[in-house]
C-alpha positions as CSV (number, residue, x, y, z in Angstrom):
1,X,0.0,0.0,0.0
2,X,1.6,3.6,-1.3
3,X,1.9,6.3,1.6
4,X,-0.6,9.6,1.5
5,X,2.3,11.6,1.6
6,X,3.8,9.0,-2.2
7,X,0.4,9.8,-3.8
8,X,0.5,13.8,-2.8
9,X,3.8,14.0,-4.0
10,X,2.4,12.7,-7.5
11,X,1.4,16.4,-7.4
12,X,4.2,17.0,-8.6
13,X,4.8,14.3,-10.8
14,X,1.9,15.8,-12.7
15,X,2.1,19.5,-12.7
16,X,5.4,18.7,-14.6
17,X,4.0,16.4,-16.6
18,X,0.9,19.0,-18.0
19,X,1.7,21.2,-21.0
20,X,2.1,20.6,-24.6
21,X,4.6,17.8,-26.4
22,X,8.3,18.7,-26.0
23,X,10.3,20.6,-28.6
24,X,12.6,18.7,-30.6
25,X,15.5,21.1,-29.4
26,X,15.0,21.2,-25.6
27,X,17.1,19.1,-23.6
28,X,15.6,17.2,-21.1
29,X,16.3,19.0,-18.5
30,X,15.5,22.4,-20.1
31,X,12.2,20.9,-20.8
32,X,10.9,19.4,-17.4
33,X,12.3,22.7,-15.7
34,X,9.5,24.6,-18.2
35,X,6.9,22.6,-17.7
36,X,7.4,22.1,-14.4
37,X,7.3,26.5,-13.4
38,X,4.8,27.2,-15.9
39,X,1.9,24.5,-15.2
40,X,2.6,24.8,-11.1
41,X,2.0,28.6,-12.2
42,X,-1.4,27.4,-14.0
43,X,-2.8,25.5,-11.3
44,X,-2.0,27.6,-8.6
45,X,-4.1,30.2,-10.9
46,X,-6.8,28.3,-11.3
47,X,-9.6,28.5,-9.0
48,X,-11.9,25.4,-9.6
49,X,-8.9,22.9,-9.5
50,X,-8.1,24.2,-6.0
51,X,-11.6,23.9,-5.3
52,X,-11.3,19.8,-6.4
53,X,-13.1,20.1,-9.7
54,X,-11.8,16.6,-10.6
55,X,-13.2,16.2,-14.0
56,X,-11.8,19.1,-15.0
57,X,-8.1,17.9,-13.9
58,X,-9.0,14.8,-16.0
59,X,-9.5,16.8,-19.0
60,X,-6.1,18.6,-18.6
61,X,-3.9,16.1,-17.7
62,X,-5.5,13.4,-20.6
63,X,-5.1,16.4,-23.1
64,X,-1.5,17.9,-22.0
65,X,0.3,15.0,-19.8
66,X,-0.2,12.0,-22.4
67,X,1.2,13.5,-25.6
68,X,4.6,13.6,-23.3
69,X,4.8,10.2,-22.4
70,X,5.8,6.9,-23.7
71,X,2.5,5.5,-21.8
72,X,2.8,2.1,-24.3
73,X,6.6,1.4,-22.7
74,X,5.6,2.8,-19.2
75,X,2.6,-0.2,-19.6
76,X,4.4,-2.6,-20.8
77,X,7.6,-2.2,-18.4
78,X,4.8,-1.9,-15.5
79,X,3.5,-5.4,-17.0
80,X,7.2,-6.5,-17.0
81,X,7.1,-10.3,-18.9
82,X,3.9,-10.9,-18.9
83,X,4.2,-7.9,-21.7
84,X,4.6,-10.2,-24.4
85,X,1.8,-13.0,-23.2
86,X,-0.8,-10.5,-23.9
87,X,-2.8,-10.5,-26.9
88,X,-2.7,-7.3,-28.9
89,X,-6.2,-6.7,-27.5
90,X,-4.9,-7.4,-23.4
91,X,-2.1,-4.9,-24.2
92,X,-4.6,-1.8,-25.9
93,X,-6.9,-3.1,-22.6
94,X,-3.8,-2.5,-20.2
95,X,-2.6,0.6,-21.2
96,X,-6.4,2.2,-21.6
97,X,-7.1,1.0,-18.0
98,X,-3.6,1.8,-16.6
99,X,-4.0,5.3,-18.3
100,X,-7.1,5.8,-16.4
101,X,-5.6,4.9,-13.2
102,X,-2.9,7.3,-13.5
103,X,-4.7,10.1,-14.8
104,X,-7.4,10.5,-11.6
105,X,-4.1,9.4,-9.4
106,X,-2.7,12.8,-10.8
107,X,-5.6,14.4,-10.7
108,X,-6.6,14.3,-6.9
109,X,-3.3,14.8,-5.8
110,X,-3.4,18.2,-8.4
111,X,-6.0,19.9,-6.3
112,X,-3.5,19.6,-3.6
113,X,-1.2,22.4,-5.0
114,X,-0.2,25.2,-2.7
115,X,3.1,27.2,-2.3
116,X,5.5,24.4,-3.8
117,X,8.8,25.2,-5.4
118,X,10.6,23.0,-7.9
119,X,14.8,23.0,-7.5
120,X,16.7,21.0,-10.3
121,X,19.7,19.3,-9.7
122,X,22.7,18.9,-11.6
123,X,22.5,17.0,-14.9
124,X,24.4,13.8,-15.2
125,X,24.5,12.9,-19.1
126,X,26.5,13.1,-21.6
127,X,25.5,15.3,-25.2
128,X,24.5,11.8,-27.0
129,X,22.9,10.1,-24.2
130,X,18.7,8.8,-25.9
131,X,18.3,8.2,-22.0
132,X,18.8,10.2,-19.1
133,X,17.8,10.6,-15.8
134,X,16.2,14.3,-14.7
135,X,16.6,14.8,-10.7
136,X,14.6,17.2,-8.7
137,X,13.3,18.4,-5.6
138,X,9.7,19.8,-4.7
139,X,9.9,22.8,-1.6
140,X,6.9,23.9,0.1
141,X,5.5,23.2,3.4
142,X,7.4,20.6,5.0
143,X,10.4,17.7,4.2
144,X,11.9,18.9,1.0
145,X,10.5,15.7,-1.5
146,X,12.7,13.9,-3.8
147,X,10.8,13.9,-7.3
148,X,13.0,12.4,-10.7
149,X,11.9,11.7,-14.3
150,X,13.7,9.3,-16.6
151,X,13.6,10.1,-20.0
152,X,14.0,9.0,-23.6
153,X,14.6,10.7,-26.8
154,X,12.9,8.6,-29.6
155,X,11.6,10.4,-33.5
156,X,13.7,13.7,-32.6
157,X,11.6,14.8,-29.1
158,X,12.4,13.5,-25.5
159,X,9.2,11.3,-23.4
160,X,9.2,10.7,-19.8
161,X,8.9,6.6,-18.9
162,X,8.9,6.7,-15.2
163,X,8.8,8.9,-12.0
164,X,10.4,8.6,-8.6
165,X,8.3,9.7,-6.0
166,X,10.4,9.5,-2.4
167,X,12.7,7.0,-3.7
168,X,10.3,4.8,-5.4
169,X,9.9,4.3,-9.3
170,X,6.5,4.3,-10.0
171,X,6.8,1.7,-12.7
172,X,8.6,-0.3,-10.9
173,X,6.0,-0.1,-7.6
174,X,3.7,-1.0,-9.8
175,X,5.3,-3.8,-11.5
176,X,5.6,-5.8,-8.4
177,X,1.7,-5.6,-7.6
178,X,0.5,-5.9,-11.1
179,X,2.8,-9.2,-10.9
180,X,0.7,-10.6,-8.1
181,X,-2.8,-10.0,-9.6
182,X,-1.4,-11.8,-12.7
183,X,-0.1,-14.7,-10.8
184,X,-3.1,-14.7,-9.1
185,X,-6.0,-14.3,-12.0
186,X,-3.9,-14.2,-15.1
187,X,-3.7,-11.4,-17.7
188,X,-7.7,-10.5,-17.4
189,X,-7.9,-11.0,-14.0
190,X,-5.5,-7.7,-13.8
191,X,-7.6,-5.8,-16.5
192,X,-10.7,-6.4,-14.9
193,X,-9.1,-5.2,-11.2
194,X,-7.7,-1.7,-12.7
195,X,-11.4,-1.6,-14.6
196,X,-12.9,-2.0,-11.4
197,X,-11.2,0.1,-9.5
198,X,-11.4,2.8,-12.1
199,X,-14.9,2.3,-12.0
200,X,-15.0,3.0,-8.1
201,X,-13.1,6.0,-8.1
202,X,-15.0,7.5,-11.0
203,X,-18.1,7.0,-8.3
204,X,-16.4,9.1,-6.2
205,X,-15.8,11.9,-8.5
């Protein structure tokens, strides 16, 4: 079970997530550092996502986070081997229901935006590097929170893959208790879960 304090720090996660596709030219860095001021600028603007409009969050961050992710690789490494078992119509199932579950994660911790700073860290890459690592830290009220993006660059632009939230890759977290469902109910049996829980939590927006 992931900690309040893992889930409002996916705050974060998204506000630097939400804004259009990358520029070709940016580096990675470059890029998360402008999304990252600009859309925590955006939300602390906005009146009716401070006020929990969810559906509204839902609209944003399906619109402006998902056009900057690899969400098919981020699926399929939170799958891990049981990837490749699936059926072309398991894996379009996964990733839909996954992308669900992500997207209203994101967007109840999003109303929880107050005073937070974002403070990069030092790049460690080198100039032809199609992976890197970008490390930051979120300031506000509170422990300072550790909050990193990996990266690729694939077709000229660079994609986020994966977020660390306190130390924890959220692919990875994932990974381990989409591999019990699996073992448990197979392949559907996982689909079905996310669908079901996606199902609850739209109840309860």
């Amino acid at each position: 079970m992931l900690s309040r304090r893992f889930f409002t720090s996916l705050t974060l996660a998204a506000a630097a997530l939400l804004t259009l596709p990358a520029r070709a030219e940016e580096a990675p860095d470059a890029l998360v550092m402008r999304i990252a001021n600009d859309v925590l600028d955006a939300v602390k603007a906005d009146k009716s996502i401070q006020t929990g409009d969810v559906r509204k969050v839902i609209v944003l961050v399906d619109a402006k986070v998902m056009p900057s992710v690899n969400f098919k690789r981020m699926t399929a490494s939170a799958v891990g081997i049981h990837w490749r078992k699936a059926t072309p119509e398991q894996q379009q199932r996964l990733q839909e229901e996954f992308k669900t579950l992500l997207i209203r994660t994101y967007s109840g911790a999003l109303t929880q935006v107050k005073d937070q700073t974002v403070q990069f860290k030092p790049m460690r890459s080198k100039p032809d590097d199609t992976e890197v690592v970008v490390r930051t830290e979120i300031r506000g009220q509170g422990d300072p929170v550790q909050l990193d993006y990996r990266l690729e660059k694939g077709s000229g632009e660079w994609k986020i893959y994966d977020v660390n939230v306190l130390g924890v890759w959220l692919v990875e977290n994932y990974r381990n208790s989409f591999a019990q469902e699996i073992g448990a109910s197979g392949i559907d049996g996982l689909i079905a879960k996310l669908a079901e829980k996606n199902k609850a939590d739209a109840g309860r927006s």
